[in-house]
C-alpha positions as CSV (number, residue, x, y, z in Angstrom):
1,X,-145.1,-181.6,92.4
2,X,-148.9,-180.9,93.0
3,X,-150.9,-178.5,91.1
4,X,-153.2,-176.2,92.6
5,X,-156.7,-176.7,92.8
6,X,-158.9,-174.5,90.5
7,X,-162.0,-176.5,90.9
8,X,-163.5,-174.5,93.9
9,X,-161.8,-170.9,93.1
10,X,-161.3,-168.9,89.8
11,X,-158.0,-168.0,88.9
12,X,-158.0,-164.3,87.2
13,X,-154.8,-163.0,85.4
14,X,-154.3,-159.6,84.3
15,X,-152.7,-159.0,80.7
16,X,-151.0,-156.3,80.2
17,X,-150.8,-155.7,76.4
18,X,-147.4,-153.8,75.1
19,X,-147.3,-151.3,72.3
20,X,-145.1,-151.9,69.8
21,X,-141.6,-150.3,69.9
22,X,-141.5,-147.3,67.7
23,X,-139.3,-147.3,64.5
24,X,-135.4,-149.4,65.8
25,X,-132.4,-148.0,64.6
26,X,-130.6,-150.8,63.9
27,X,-127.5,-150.7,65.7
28,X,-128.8,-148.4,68.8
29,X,-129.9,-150.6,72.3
30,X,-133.3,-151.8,72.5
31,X,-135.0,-150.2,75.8
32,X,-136.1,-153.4,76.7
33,X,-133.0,-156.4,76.7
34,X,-135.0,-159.8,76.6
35,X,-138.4,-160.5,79.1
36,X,-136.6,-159.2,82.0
37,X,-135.6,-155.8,81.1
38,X,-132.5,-156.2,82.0
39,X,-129.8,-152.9,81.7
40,X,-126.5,-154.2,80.2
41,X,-125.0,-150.8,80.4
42,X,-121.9,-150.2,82.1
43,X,-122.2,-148.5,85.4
44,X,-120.1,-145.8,85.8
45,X,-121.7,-143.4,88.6
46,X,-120.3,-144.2,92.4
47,X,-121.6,-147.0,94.3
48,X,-124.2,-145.6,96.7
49,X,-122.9,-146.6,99.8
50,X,-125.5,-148.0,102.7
51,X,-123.4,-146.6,105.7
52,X,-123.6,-147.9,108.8
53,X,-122.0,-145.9,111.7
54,X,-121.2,-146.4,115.1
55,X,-120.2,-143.9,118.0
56,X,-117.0,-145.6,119.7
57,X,-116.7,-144.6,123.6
58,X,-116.7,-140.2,123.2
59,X,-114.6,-138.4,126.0
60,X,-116.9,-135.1,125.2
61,X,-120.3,-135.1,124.8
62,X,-121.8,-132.8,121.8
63,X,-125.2,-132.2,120.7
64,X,-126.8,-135.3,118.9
65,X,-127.7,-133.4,115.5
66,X,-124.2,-131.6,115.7
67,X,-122.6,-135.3,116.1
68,X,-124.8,-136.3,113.5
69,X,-123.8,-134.4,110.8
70,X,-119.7,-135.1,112.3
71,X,-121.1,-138.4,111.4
72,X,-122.0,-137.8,108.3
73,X,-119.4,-135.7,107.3
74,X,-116.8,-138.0,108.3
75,X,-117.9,-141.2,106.0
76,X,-118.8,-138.7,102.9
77,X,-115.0,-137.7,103.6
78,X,-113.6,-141.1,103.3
79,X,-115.8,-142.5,100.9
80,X,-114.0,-139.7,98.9
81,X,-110.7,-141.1,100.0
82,X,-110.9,-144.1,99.2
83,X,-112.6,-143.4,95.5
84,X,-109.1,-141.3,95.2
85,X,-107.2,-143.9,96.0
86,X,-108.5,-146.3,93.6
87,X,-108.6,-143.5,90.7
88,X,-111.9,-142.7,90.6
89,X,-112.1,-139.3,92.0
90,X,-109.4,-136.4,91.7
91,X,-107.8,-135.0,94.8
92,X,-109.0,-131.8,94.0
93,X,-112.2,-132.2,95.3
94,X,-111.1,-133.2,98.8
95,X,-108.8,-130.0,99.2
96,X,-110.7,-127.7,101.5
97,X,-111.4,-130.2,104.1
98,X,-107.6,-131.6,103.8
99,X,-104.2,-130.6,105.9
100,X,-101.3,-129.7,103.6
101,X,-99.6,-132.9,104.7
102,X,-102.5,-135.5,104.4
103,X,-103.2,-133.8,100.6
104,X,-99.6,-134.7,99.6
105,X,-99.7,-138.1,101.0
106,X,-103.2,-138.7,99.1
107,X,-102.1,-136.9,95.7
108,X,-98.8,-139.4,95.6
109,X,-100.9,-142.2,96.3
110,X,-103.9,-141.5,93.8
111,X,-100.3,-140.7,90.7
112,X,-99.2,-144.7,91.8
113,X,-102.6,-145.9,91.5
114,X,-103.1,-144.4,88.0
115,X,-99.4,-144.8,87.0
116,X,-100.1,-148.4,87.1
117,X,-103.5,-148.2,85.8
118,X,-102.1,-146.0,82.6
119,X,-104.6,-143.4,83.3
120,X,-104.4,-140.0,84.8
121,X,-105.7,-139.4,88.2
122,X,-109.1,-139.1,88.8
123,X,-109.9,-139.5,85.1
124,X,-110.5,-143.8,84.6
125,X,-110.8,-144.7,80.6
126,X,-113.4,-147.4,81.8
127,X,-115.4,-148.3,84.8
128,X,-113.6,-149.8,87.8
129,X,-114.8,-153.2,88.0
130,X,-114.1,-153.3,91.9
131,X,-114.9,-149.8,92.8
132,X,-114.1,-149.1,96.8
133,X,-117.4,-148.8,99.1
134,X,-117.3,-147.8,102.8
135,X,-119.8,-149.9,104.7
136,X,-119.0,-149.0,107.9
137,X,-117.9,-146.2,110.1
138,X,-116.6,-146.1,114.0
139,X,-116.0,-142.2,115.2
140,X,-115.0,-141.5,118.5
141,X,-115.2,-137.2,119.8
142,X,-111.8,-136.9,121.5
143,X,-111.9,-133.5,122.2
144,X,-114.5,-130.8,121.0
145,X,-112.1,-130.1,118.0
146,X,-111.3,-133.5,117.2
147,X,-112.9,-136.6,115.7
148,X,-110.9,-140.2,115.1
149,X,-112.6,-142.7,112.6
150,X,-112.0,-145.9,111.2
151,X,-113.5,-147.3,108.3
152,X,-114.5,-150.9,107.1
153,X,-113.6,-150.7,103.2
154,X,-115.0,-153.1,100.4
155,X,-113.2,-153.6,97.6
156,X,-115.3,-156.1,95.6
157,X,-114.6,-159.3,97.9
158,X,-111.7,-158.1,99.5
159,X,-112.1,-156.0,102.8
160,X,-109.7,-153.0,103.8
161,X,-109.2,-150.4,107.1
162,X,-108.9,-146.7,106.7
163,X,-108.2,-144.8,110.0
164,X,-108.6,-140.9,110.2
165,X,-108.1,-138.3,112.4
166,X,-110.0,-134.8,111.7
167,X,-109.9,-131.2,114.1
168,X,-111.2,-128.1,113.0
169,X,-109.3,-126.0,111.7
170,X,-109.8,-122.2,109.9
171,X,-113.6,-123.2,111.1
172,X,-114.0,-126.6,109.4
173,X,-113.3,-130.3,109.5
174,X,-110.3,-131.0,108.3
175,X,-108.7,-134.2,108.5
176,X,-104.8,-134.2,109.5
177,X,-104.1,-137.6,109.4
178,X,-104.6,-140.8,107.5
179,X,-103.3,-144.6,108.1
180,X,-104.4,-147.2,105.9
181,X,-104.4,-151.0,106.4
């Protein structure tokens, strides 16, 4: 390994001097965990997805902002869904844009999950190691009422598919069907 040649060229370093910390509670975290300032906490807010979508082959055409926020809509949706499904998130909050039938289906499935689990739905005693992400999305407009998506799910290594179908209904996206795989 060769060293680097200082003859011709001064080498400068800045130092950055650090206060010391104020008065430790022993017992409470240090701010600072070791020279890399590391945070050991548990992470317990959702994974912030990096989404990438895809138009599949429309049969309408819409308005690119309008089929831009169908885009968005639709992976916020099952990002949701599948945070429900794991016990993350309670059904609740998925309600308004849900059919009667698909609300069921997802309630029953989110009681299993937590049945096993020992918690309540929607309400985890401790950070989900393996918390779902959604990191991709293919939509495809059918109709001017009606949307089909299918997602590529991450579930720490392990990969899943959701499939979706959404129409408006009482002037909203709702989705009316859900097939997962």
């Amino acid at each position: 390994m060769s060293t680097p040649d200082t003859t011709h060229a001064e080498v400068h370093a800045e130092v950055i001097h650090l206060r010391p910390a104020a008065a430790h509670v022993p017992g409470s975290p240090a701010s600072v965990q070791g020279a890399l300032a590391l945070d050991l906490t548990p992470r317990t807010a959702p994974p912030r997805p990096r989404l990438r979508s895809a138009r599949a082959s429309d049969v309408v055409a819409l308005a690119r902002a309008e089929r831009s926020h169908v885009d968005a809509f639709v992976g916020r949706y099952l990002q949701a869904l599948v945070e429900i499904a794991s016990g993350d998130r309670p059904v609740s909050q998925v309600l308004r844009h849900t059919a009667p039938e698909v609300y069921e289906d997802l309630t029953s499935r989110a009681r299993t999950v937590a049945a096993a689990a020992g918690t309540t739905p929607g309400r985890t005693s401790r950070p989900n190691p393996t918390r779902p992400v959604v990191v991709g999305v293919r939509t495809a407009l059918i109709r001017d009422d009606a949307v089909e998506a299918s997602a590529h799910v991450r579930y720490g290594r392990r990969s899943r598919a959701v499939a979706a179908r959404f129409e408006i209904r009482r002037d909203r996206w709702q989705c009316v069907a859900i097939a997962w795989g």
